[in-house]
N, C-alpha and C positions, 0 to 999 in steps of 0.2 A: 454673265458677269463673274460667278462665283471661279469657272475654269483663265477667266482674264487675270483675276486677283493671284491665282495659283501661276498664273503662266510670269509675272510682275516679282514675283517672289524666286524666281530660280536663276542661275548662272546662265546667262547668254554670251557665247562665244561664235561668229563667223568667221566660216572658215571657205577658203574655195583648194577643191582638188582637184585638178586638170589634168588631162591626157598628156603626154610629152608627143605620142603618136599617134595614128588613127589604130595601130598594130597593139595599142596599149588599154586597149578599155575592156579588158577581161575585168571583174568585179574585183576578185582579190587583189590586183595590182594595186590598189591606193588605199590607203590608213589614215589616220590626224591619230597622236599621240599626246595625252594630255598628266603635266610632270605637276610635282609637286612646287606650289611657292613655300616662299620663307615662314607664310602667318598659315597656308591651307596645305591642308594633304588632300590625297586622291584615295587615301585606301579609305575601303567600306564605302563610297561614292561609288553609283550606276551614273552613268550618262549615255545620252541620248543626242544621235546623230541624224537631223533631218534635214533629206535633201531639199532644198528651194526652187533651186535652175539645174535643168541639164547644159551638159558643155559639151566641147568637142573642137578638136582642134581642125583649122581650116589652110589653106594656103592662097597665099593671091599674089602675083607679079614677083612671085619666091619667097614670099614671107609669110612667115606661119604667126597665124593670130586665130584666136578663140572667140567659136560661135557659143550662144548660151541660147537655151530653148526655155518657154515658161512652161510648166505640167499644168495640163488640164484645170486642175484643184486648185489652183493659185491664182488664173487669171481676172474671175471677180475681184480679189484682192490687191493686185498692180492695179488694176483697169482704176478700179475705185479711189486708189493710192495715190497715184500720180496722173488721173482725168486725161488717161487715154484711151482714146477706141479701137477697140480692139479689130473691129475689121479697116482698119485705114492703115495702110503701110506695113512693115516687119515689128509688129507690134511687140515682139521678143527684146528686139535691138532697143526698140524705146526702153523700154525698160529696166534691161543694163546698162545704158546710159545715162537712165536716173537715178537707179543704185546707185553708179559714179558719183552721183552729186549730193548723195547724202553726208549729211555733218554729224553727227547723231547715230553711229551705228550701235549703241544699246538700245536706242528708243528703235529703231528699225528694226534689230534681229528681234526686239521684243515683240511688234506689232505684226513682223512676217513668221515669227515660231505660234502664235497664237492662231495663226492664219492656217499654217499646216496641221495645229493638232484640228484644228475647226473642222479640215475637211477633210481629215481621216486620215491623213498622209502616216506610212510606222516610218515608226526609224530604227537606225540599226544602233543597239545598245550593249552596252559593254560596261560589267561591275569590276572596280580595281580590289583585289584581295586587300585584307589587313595584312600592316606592316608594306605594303608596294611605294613604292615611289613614282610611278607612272602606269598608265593603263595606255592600253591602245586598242583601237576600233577600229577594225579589219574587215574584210571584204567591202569594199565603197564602192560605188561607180562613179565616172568623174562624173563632177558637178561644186554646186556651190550651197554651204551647209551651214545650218544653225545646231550648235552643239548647246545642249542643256544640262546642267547638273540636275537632272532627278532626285535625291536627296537632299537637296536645301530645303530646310526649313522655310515655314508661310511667314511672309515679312522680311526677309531676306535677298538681297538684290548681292550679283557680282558683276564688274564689269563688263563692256562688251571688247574685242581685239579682232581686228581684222588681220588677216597673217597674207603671208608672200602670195598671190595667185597663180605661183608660175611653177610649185613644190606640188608634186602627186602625195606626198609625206610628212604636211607639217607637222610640227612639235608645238606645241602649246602650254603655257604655264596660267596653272587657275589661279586666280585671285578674286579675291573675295573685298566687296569695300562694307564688310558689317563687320564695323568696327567692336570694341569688346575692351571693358575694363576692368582692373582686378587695383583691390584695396590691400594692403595690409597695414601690420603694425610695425614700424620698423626700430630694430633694436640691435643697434652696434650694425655691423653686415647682415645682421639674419632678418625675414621678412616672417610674420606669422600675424594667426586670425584671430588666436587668442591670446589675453595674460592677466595676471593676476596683479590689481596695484591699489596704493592705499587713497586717500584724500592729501591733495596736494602735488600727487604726481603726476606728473607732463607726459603726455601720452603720443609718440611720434608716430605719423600715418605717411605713407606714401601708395602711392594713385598711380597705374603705370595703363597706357595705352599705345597704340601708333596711329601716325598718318595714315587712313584708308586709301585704295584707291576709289579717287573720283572722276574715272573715266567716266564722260557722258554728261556730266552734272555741269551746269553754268553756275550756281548757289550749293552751296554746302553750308549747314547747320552742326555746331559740335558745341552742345550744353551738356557741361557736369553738373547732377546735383545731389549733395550731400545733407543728408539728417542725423545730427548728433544728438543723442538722448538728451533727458535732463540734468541727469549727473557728468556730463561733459560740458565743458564751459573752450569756446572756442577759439585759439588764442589771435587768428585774423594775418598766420603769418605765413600767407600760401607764397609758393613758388612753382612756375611751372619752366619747365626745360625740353626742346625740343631738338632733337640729337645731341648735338653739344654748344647750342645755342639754348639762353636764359633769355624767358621772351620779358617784353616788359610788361607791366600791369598798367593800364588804361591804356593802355596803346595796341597791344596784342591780342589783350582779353581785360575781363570786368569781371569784379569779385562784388556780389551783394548777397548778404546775411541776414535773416531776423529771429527772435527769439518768439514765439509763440506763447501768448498768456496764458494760455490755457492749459499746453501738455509740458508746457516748459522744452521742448525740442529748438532746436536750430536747426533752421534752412539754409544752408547754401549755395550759391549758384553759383558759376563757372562760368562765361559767356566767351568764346572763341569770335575774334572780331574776323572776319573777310574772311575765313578759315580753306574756301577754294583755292588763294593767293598761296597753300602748302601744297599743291597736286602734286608737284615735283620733287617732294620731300614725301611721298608715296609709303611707307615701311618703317619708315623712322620712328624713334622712341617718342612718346609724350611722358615724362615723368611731372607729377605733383606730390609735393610736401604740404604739408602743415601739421597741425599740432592740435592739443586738446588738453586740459588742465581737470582732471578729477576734483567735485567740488561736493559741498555738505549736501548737497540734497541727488549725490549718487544710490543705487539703489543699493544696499545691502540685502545680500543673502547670493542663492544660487543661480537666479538670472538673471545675473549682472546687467550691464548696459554696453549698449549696441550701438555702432555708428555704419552707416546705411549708404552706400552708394550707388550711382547708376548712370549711365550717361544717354543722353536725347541724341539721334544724329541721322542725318538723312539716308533715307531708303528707296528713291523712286527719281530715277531724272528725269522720268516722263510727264510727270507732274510737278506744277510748278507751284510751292509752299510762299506764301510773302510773311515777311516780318511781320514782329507787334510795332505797333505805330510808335513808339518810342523808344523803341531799339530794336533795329531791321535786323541783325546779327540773332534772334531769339524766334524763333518758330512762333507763329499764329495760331497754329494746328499743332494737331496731335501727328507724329513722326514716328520714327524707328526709336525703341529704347532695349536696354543691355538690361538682365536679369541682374537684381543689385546683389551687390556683394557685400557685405555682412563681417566687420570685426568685432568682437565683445570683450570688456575690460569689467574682471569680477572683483568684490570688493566685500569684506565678511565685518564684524566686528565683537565685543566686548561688552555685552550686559549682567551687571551685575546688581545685586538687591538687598537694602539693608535691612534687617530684622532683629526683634529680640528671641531669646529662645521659645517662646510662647507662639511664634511668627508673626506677630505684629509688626508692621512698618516701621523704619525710624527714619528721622530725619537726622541735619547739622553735620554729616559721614563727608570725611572729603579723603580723598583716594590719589596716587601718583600710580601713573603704569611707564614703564621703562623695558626695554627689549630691543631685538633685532627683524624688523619684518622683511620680508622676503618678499621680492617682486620676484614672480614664475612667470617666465616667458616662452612660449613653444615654438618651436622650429621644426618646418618642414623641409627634411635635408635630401638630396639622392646620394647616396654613399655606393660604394662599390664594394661587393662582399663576394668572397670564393664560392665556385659554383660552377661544379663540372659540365652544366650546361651551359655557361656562359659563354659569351663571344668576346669581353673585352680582356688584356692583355695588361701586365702594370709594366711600365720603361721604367729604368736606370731613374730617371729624374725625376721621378715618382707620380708622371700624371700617367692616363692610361689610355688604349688606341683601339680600335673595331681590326687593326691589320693585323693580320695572320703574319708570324713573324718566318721570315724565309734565309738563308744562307748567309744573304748577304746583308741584313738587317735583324738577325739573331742578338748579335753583343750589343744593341741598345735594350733588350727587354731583361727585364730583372730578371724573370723566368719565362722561357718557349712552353711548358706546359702544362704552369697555373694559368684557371680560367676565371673569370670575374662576370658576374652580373651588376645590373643597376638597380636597387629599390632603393623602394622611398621609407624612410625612418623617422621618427619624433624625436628630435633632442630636446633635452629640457634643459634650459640654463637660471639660473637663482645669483641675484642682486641685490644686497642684502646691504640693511641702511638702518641707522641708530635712530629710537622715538623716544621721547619725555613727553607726560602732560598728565594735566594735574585737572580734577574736578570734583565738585559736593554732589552728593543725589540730591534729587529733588523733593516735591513735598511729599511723592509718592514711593520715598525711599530710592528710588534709581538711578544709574549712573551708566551710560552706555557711552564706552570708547570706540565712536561708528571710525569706517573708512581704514581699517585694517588690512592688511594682507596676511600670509601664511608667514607664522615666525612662532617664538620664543617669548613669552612674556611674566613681567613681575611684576605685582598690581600690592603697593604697601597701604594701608591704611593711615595717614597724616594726621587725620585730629578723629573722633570719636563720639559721639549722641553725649550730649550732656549727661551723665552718670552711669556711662558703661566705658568698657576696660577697649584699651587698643588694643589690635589682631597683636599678639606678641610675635608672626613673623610673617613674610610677603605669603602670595597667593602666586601659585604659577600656575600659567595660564599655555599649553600647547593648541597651535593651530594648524591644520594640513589641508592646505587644497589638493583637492582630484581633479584632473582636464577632462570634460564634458567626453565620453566617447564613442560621438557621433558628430564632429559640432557643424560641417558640411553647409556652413554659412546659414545656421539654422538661430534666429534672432531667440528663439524658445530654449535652444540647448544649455542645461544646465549645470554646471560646475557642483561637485560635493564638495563638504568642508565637513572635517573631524575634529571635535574640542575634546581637551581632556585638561581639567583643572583641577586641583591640590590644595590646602593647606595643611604644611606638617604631615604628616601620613595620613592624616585625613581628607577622602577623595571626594571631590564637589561635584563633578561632571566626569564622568567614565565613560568614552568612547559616544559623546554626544553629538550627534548630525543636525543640523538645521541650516537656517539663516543666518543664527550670531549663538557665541557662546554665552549661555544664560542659564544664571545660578543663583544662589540666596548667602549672604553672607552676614554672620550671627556673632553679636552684641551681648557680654553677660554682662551684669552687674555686679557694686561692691568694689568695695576696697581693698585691695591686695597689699599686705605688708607682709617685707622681709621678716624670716623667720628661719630661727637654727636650729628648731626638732622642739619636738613637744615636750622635753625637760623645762626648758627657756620659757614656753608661755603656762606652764604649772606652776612654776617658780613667782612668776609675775601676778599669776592669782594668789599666791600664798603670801606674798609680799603684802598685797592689796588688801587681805583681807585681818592681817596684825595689826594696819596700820587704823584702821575702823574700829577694830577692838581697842584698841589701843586709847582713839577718841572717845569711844565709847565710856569706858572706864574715868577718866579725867571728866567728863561731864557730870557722872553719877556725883562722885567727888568733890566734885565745888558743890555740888546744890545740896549735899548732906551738909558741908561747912555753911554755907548762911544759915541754917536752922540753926546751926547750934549758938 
């Protein structure tokens, strides 16, 4: 069972290589060369070539047609296959006859390559170097052959393709139908996994996949499903596009969503209706859009929040998966699923604490914060940079080419002996958008301006604790995000944030890391009055105290006068 499971899991390709002559069945004479497709490559792939039938070319009344022999090892296998007996007739002949009439040749090279490793059959194997675009598998004898990709992955199915019978030498292209989805965040043209945004901001995603092939398969299963955190609120406005056709919604596919009471997540699902009615659209793009709205109960601090992708889709045409009873389009069973993919959107914010100088709490504090936050968005670029080892080449018109420039194609390249590499690079691009908002601390003296991003801020104080003095000027408040660096679709990777907060030259928070920038902000009491030097208020005592003698004197005086 367990070597069945493994054998369900790899590339099956049949192949037949035939003799042109009886002069021709030296070993080396026949190959199968197996090239790179569009979604797979060959390099760092071994594959594996196992004969099933001998062959041999025949002649009768002048016409040359092909005999096929069963090996030893195989013939419980036919016999069993297709309920022939083995000693009644050219029992070979039955048997290629019944190959003929196979419809299903994945489910068949599946059931005849499991057959040969069963009963020891080697095969002749060939690894394709990294970087190759084709491998080829050399010395064959004719016959008729099941080619295995050996390094596919368990749960992984490829097509199967029957090629020309009548070529000592085919060529064959792998393809692969485990399909594969990748998320990002999408921003202007650039695609990226992370960014830094505040509460209120729209958070654009697009979902790219292709048509698999579904050689083999009569039902095909293709379910996206999507989990957006708590702090993402969903805004329900998918679009899906496939090449350059916009499918419709309920007609194409079905969108159903729900919010969970308990983790506050959203589930969304995806449902591809008849989705084998696309076999023929084989390679093509699947692009999805929609959106996400940043909302109050985002997570503030370093592990932002995560929205989580993955797609369900079939792996086995051997087996036959049925619907849920109320929507046949939705697997019954557990299927082939894609390792999800992982964008996270971080979000920091502003606490502050009111106090008198003693540090007791205060309440009745209301606060305005005004600034520029900055949405950070990452971009994962290939750029092309000079590099004597390079192989690419910049033309005149500034894109750039793998061709070696020659005589007669010199004057299209800027330069014949700069050379250019491809790596990959982080750009960071910054979005930067005006905020006002105004609030009191609470009874616990506090006032946190959540859902922030990286910026600039001024935080004035508006009214003040009933008997103490307003801040006589703003409070600046600097924020800096750092991009995670590791973040490898890692739901755990966490973003730094740097505060550094001011009032007047007095520093509140110096090079402060956390969750939210958090500080204590101090209330004196007393009444302040204008004053122009200490002459002015001597003056005012000396004034003050003439004027008491002054009464003084005048009371003595009337009441010496009644006695007399």
């Amino acid at each position: 069972m367990k070597k069945f499971k493994k054998f369900i899991s790899i590339m099956l390709v049949t192949v037949m290589a035939l003799a042109m002559s009886m002069t021709a069945f030296a070993a080396e004479t026949y190959s199968i060369t197996i090239k790179d497709s569009e979604t797979v490559k060959v390099a760092g792939k071994t594959f594996n070539a196992y004969k099933i039938l001998d062959a041999k070319t025949v002649t009768k009344d002048g016409k040359i047609g092909y005999a096929y022999t069963v090996p030893n090892e195989l013939k419980g296998f036919f016999a069993t296959r297709y309920g022939i007996n083995q000693s009644v007739g050219d029992f070979s002949a039955q048997v290629a006859k019944e190959i003929s009439k196979e419809t299903d040749m994945f489910a068949f090279g599946a059931a005849v390559l499991k057959a040969a490793k069963d009963a020891g059959i080697q095969p002749s194997s060939k690894a394709a170097a990294e970087g190759a675009g084709s491998v080829e598998i050399t010395g064959l004898a004719s016959g008729y052959y099941v080619v295995e990709d050996a390094t596919t992955a368990e749960g992984e199915t490829v097509s199967a393709l029957m090629l020309d019978t009548t070529t000592p030498h085919p060529e064959i292209t792998i393809k692969a139908d485990k399909p594969s989805i990748d998320k990002k965040i999408a921003v202007d043209e650039d695609r990226i996994t992370t960014n830094n945004a505040a509460i209120g901001d729209v958070v654009n995603y697009e979902a790219k996949s292709k048509v698999p092939d579904m050689t083999g398969y009569k039902k095909y299963y293709f379910v996206v499903n999507d989990t957006m955190s708590k702090g993402l609120t969903f805004n329900n406005d998918i679009i899906v596009k496939m090449g350059n056709d916009t499918l419709e919604k309920d007609t194409a596919y079905t969108v159903e969503y729900n919010k969970n009471a308990t983790t506050g997540e959203t589930a969304i699902e995806i449902v591809f209706k008849n989705f084998i009615q696309y076999a023929e659209r084989k390679g093509q793009d699947i692009v999805i859009t929609y959106s996400a709205t940043v909302n109050k109960d985002a997570v503030i601090g370093t592990t932002g929040n995560p929205n989580t992708i993955s797609l369900q889709y079939s792996n086995n045409p051997n087996k036959t998966v049925d619907g849920e009873p109320e929507n046949p389009d939705k697997p019954g069973e557990v299927i082939g699923k894609t390792p999800d993919s992982v964008t996270v959107t971080y979000v920091t914010g502003i606490q502050l604490t009111k106090v008198d100088p003693a540090g007791n709490k205060l309440t009745g504090a209301k606060f305005q914060i005004t600034g520029e936050k900055q949405n950070i968005v990452l971009t994962n670029k290939e750029v092309y940079k000079k590099s004597e080892t390079g192989t690419w080449f910049q033309l005149k018109d500034g894109t750039y080419t793998e061709s070696v420039p020659t005589d007669a194609t010199k004057d299209s390249y800027d330069s014949t002996t700069v050379k250019y590499e491809i790596v990959n690079e982080v750009v960071k691009d910054i979005v930067t958008e005006d905020i006002i908002a105004e609030g009191y601390v609470n009874g616990e003296g506090v006032l946190t301006f959540e859902g922030l991003s990286a910026g600039t801020y001024e935080i004035t104080e508006l009214i003040a604790p009933d008997g103490y003095n307003l801040l006589s000027e703003p409070i600046e408040v600097t924020i800096t995000y750092t991009d995670p660096a590791e973040f490898k679709n890692n739901v755990n990777a966490q973003c730094t944030w740097t505060f550094n907060a001011t009032l007047g030259e007095n520093e509140l928070l110096k090079d402060g890391t956390g969750n939210v920038a958090a500080f204590s902000v101090v209330n004196n009491t007393g009444v302040e009055l204008p004053s122009t030097g200490g002459i002015g208020t001597t003056i005012f005592y000396i004034v003050g105290a003439i004027l008491m003698i002054g009464a003084g004197v005048i009371l003595v005086a009337k009441k010496r006068m009644s006695h007399e």
